[in-house]
C-alpha positions as CSV (number, residue, x, y, z in Angstrom):
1,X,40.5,-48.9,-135.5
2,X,38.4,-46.6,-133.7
3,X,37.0,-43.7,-135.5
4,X,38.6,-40.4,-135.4
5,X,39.6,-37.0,-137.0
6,X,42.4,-38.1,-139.6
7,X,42.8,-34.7,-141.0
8,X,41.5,-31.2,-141.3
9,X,41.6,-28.6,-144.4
10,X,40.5,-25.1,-144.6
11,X,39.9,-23.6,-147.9
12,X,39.9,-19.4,-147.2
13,X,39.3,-19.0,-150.7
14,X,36.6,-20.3,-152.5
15,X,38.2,-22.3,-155.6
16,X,41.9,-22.2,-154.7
17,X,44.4,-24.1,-152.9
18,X,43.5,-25.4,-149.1
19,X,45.8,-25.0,-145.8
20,X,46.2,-28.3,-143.8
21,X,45.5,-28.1,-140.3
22,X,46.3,-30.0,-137.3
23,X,43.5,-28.1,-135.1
24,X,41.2,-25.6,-136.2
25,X,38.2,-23.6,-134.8
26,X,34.8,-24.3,-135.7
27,X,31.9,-22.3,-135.9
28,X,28.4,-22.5,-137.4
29,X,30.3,-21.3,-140.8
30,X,32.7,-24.0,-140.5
31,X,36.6,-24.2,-139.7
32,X,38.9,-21.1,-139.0
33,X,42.8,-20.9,-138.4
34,X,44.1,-17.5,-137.5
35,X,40.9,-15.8,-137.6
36,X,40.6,-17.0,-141.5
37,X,37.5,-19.1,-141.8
38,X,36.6,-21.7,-144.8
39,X,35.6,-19.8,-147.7
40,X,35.6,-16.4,-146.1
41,X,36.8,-15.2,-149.6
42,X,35.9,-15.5,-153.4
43,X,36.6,-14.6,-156.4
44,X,34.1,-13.0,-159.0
45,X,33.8,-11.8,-162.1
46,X,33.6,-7.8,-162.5
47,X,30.0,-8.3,-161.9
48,X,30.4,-10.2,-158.5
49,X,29.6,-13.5,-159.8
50,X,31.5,-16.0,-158.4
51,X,33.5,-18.0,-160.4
52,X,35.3,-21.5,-159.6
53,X,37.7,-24.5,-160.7
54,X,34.9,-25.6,-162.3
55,X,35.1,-22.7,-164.9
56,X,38.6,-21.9,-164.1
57,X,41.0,-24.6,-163.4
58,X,43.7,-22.8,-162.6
59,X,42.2,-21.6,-159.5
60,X,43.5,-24.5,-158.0
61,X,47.5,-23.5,-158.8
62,X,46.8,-20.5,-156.1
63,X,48.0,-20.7,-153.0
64,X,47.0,-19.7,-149.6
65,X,48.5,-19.2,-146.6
66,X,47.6,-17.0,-142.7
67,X,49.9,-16.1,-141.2
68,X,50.3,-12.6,-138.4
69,X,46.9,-11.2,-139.0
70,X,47.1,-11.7,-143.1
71,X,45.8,-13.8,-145.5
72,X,48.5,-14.5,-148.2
73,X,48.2,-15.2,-151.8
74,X,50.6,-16.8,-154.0
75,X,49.6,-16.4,-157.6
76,X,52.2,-17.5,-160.0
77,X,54.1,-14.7,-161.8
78,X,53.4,-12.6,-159.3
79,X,54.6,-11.0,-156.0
80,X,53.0,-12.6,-152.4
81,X,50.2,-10.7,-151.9
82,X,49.2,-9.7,-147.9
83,X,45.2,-9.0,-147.0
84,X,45.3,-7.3,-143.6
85,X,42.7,-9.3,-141.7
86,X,42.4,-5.7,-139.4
87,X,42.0,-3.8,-142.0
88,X,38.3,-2.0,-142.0
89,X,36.3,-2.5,-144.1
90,X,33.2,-0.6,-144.8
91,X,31.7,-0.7,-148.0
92,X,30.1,-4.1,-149.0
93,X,28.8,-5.0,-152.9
94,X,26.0,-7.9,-153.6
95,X,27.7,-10.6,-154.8
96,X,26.5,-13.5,-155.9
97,X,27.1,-17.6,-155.4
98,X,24.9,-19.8,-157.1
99,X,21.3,-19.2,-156.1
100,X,22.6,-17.0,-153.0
101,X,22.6,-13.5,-153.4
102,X,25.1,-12.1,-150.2
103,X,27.6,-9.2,-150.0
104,X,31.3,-8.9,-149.9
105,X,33.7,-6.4,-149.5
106,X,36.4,-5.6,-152.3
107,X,39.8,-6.4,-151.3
108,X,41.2,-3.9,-153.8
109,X,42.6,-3.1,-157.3
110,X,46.1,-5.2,-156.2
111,X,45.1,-8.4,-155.9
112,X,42.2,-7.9,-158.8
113,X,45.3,-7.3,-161.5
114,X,47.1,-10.2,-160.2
115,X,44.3,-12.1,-160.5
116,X,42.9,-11.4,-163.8
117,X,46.3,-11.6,-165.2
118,X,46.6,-14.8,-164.3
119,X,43.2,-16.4,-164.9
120,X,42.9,-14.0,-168.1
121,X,39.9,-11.8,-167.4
122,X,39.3,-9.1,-165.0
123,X,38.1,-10.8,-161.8
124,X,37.6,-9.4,-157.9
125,X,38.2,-10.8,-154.9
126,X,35.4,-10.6,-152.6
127,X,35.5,-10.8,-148.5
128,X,32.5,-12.1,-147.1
129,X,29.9,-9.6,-144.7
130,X,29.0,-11.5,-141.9
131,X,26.4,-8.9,-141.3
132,X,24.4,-10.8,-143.7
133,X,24.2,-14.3,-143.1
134,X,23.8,-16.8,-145.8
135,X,21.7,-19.3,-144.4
136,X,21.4,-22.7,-145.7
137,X,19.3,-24.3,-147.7
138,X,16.2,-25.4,-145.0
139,X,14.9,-28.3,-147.1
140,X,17.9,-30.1,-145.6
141,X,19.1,-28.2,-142.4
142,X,15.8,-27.6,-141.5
143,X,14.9,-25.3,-138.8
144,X,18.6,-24.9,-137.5
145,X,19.7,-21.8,-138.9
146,X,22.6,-23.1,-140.1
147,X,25.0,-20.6,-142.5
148,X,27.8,-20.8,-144.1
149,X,30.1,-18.4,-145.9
150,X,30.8,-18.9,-149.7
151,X,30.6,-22.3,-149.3
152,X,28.5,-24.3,-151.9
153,X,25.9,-25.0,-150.0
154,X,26.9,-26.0,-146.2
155,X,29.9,-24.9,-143.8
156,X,31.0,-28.3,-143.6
157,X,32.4,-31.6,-145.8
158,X,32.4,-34.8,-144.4
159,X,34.7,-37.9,-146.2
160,X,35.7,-41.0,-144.9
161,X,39.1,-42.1,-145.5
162,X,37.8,-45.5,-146.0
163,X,36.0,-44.4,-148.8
164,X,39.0,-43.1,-150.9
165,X,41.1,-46.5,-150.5
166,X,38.0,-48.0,-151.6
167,X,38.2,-45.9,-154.7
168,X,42.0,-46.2,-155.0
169,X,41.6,-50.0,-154.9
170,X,39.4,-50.0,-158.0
171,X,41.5,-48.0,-159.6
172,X,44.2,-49.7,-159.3
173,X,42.4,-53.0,-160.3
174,X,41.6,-50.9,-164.0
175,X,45.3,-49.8,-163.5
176,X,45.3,-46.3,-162.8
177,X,46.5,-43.9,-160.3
178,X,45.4,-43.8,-156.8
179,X,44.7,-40.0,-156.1
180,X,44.6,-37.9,-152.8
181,X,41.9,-36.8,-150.7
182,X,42.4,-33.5,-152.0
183,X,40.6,-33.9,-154.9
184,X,37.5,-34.1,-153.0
185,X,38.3,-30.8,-151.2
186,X,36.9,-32.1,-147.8
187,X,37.0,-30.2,-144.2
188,X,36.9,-33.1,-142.4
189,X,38.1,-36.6,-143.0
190,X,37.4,-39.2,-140.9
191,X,39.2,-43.0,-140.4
192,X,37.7,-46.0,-138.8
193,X,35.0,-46.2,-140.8
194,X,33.9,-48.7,-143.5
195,X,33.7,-47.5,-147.1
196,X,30.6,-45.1,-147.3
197,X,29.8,-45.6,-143.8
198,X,29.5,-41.7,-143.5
199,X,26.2,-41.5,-146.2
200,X,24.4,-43.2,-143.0
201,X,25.5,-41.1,-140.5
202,X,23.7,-38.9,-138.7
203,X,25.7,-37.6,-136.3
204,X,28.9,-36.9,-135.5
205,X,30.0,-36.1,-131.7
206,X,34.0,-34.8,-131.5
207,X,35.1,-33.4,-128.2
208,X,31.8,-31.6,-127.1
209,X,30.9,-30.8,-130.8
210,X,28.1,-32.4,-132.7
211,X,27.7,-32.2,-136.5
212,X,25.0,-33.4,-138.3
213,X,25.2,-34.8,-141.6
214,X,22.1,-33.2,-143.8
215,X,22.7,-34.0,-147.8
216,X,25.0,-36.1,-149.8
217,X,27.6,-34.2,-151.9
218,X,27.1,-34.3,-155.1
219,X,30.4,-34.5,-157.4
220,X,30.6,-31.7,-160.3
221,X,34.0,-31.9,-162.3
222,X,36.3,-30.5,-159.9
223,X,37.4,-33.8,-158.8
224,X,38.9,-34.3,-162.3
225,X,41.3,-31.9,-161.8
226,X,44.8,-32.2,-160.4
227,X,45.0,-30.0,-157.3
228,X,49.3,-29.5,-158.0
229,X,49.0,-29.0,-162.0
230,X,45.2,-28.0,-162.9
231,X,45.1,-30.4,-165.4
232,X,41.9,-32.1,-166.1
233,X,41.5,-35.6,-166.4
234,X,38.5,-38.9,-166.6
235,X,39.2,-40.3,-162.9
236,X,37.9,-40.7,-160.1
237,X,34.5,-39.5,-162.2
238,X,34.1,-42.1,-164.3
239,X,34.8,-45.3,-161.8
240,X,32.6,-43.5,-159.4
241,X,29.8,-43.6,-162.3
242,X,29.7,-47.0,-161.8
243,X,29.1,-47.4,-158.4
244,X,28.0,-43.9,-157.0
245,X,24.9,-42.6,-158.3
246,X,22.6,-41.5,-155.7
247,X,19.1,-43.2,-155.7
248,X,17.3,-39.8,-155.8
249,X,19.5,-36.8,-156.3
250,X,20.6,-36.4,-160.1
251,X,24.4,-37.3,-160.1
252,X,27.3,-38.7,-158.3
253,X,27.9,-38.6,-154.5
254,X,30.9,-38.8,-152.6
255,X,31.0,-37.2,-148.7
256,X,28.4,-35.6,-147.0
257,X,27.7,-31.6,-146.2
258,X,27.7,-31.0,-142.2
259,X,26.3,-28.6,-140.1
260,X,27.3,-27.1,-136.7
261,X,24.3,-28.6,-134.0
262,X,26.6,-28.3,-131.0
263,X,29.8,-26.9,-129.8
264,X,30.1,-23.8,-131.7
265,X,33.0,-22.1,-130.4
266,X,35.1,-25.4,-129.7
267,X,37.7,-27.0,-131.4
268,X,38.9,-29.9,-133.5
269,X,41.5,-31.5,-133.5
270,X,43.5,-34.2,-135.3
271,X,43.3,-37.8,-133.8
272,X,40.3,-36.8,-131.5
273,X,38.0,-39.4,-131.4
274,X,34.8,-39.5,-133.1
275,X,31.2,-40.9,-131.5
276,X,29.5,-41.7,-134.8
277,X,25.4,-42.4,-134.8
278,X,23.8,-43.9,-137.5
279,X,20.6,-43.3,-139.2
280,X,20.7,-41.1,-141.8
């Protein structure tokens, strides 16, 4: 098998459910669909600190959709909520994601109740200002100016599928449950490979786009957690334990963050095929 593009996910929301895509847009933030890109929102605290699945599970149980010029929210017990893509915005607040300190523009008081009555505690929801660009970190992209959004660290997550049905099949040798690739909350996931192949990689070339593969992703708790129920469990963490800790970054690795080198502007597509260069 050749390798190629076997799916593509968009998360618009930092922390919440992801859309499946059969094509998407990529720029050097990452993917888009319908003028949403990957991680163009978040939600904070009321002090504009982000906040997560890995503090808030239930994160996960919200869903996402685009859909004519809106992003839409479904938050459980509550009505669809509609964020006007067109709608101006003017008035930006420093927010802040880990070490980054960025701005974002408050999407308003309707979508804040909803959210803090769900996730019990008053919370924002923050668009990001492209008019300040969050570059990445340069010990690993280097001199590329690569940026991303709200994103971790890097606009892009790399997985082989080959890697998961290696996990699954140890799994299901300790007999427990194979789990989906959405636990790893990836961008792109590639087949063809061999198991791991892609912590070697240094390039990928799709269709007139190159990304390069700059640092190993390294696993916090989130992929503990169910992505349909929020519950919390051992797996895939603790098989991974075994067999995945990195040789010199503190913790385990699964997938590798991307940047945009070439092609900004294109797109991706499902099934494309992928020119992969080794050397990482």
């Amino acid at each position: 098998m050749n390798p190629h593009i076997a799916s593509l996910h968009i998360y618009p929301v930092k922390g919440a459910r992801g859309i499946d895509v059969d094509a998407a847009a990529i720029g050097i933030e990452g993917l888009a669909t319908h003028g949403i890109g990957d991680r163009e929102w978040m939600v904070t605290d009321r002090n504009y600190q982000f906040i997560s699945q890995r503090s808030h599970r239930r994160l996960a149980l919200v869903g996402v959709a685009a859909r004519e010029r809106h992003l839409i929210l479904s938050i459980p017990g509550h009505d669809e909520i509609r964020i006007d893509l067109d709608r101006v915005r003017t008035e930006a607040h420093d927010v802040v994601v880990w070490r980054s300190t960025v701005r974002g523009f408050d999407e308003g008081e309707a979508v804040a109740d909803a959210l803090s009555a769900f996730l019990g505690e008053p919370l924002r929801l923050v668009r990001f200002d492209p008019r300040m660009p969050r570059l990445c970190n340069p010990e690993y992209a280097g001199d590329s100016a690569a940026h991303t959004r709200y994103a971790d660290g890097y606009p892009l997550l790399v997985i082989g599928a080959g890697s998961l049905r290696e996990l699954n099949g140890r799994l299901a040798g300790k007999g427990a449950d194979a789990l989906p690739m959405n636990r790893f909350r990836p961008n792109i996931v590639v087949d063809g490979l061999e198991a791991f192949d892609e912590d070697h990689v240094d390039t990928l070339a799709i269709d007139g786009v190159g990304l390069r593969m700059v640092k190993p992703c390294i696993r916090c708790e989130v992929p503990t957690i169910d992505q349909v129920t929020a519950v919390a469990g051992e797996e895939p963490l603790l098989t991974l334990s075994a067999y995945r800790q990195h040789a010199t970054l503190p913790g385990i690795h699964f997938g590798m963050n991307a940047i945009v080198a070439q092609g900004a502007g294109r797109s991706l597509a499902i099934g494309a095929d992928v020119q992969v260069e080794f050397g990482f």
